[in-house]
C-alpha positions in Angstrom: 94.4 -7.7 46.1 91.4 -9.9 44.8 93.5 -12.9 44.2 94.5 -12.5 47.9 91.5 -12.8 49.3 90.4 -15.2 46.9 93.0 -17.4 48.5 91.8 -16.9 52.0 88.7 -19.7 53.3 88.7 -21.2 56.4 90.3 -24.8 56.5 89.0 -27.9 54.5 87.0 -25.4 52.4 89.5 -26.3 49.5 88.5 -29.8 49.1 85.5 -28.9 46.9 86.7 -31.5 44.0 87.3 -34.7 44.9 89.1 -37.5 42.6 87.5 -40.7 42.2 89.9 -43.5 43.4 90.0 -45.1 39.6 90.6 -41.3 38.3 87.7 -41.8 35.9 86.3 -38.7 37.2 85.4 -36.0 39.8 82.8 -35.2 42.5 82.3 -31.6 43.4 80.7 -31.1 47.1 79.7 -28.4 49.5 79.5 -24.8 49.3 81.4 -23.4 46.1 80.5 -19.5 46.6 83.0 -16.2 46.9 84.2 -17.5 49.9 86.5 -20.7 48.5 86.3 -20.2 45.2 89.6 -19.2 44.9 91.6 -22.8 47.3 88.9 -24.8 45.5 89.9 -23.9 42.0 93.5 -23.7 43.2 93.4 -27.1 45.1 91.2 -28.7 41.8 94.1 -27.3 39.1 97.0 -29.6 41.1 94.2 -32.8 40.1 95.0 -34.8 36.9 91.7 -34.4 34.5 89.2 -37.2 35.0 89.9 -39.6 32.4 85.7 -39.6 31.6 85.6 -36.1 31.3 83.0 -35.8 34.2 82.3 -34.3 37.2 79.7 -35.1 39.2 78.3 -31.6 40.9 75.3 -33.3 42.9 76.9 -32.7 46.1 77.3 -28.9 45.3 75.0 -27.3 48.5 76.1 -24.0 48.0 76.9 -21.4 44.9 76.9 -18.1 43.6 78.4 -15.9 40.6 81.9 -17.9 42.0 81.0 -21.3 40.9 80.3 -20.3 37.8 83.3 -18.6 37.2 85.3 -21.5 38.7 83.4 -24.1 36.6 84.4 -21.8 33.6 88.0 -22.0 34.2 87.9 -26.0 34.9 86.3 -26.4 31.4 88.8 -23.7 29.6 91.7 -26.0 31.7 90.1 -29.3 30.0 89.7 -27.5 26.4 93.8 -25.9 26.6 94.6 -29.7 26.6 92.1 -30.7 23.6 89.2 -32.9 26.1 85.7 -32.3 26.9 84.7 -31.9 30.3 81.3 -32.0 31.6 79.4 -31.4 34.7 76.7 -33.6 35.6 73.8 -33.6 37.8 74.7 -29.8 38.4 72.0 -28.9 41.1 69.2 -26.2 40.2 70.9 -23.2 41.5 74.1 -23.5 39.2 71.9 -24.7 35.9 69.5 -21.1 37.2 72.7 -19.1 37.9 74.4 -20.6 34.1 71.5 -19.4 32.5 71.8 -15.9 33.8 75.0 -15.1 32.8 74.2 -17.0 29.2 76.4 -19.6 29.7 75.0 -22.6 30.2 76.3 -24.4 27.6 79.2 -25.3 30.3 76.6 -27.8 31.6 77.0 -29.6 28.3 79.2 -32.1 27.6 
């Protein structure tokens, strides 16, 4: 039942990770709460790696307890295949929200 409505977000809210045209890494943008979570991590796990092992989460305008766990999973993806990925320039609210549920070593490389 949760996956289910994990997979349910109105259109074009997927799109939350975006592949740079060189593939050397990702951007993350917009809202990344409860309510995509689920198409953005789904739409982000069909995307090769980035090569650099970065994404760039400045654009991120939105999160809550979802990004985290979404940016968990993306970093236990990149570890299952032996790289490092980090997030850079991860705004305030994900570095505060990382913090509270002691994990914000993810923001490391």
């Amino acid at each position: 039942m949760m996956a289910e409505l994990l997979r349910v977000a109105p259109r074009g809210h997927a799109d939350v990770f975006r592949r740079s045209d060189d593939g050397a890494g990702w951007t993350a943008a917009g809202e990344l709460t409860f309510a995509n979570a689920g198409p953005a991590l789904a739409a982000a796990q069909v995307l090769p790696l980035p090569a650099s092992g970065v994404i760039d989460c400045a654009g991120i305008t939105g999160a809550d307890s979802a990004a985290i766990a979404v940016l968990l999973a993306l970093k236990r993806r990149a570890a299952a295949r032996g790289t490092a990925l980090s997030f850079a320039r991860a705004p305030a609210l994900i570095a505060i929200l990382a913090e509270l549920y002691d994990v914000e070593g993810i923001l490391e490389a």
